[in-house]
C-alpha positions, 0 to 999 in steps of 0.5 A, a space after each residue: 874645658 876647665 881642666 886646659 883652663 887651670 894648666 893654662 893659668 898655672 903655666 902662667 903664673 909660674 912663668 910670671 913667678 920664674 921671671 920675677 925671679 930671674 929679675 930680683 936675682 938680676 937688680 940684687 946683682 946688676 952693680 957687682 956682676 958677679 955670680 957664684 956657681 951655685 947662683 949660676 946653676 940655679 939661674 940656668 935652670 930657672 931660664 932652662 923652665 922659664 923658656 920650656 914654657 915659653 916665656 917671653 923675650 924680656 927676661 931674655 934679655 936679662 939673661 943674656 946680661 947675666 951670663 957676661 958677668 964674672 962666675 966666682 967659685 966658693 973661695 971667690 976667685 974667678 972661675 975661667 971658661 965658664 958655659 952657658 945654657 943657651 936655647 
């Protein structure tokens, strides 16, 4: 029975860990909503685990905020027709 415990406090705090995450992204960004490719990338897949472990419905929401701002390549020109993860 301890082994289920420690899983279950693990899968806890890494979903705590992953939305944290995903909201220091969202406040450092949320005046610019701008993203580069590499953060959106990395931010797909924070949200592709954070949901495989189901997190909950709050940090959906960021994410659903995330993904209507602007994706700029590395010279930072928009870059157009961009597609996002979706559970």
């Amino acid at each position: 029975m301890e082994q289920s415990e420690d899983i279950r406090l693990l899968t806890e705090t890494t979903r705590n860990s992953i939305g944290a995450e995903i909201l220091a992204f969202y406040e450092a960004h949320k005046t610019t909503k701008t993203i580069t490719l590499n953060e959106k990338d990395a931010i797909e897949d924070l949200y592709k685990s954070y949901k495989a472990i189901k997190g909950n419905h709050y940090v959906d929401r960021i994410y659903l905020r995330i993904i209507t701002w602007t994706v700029l390549d590395e010279e930072g020109k928009e870059v157009k027709d961009i597609k996002w993860w979706k559970p």
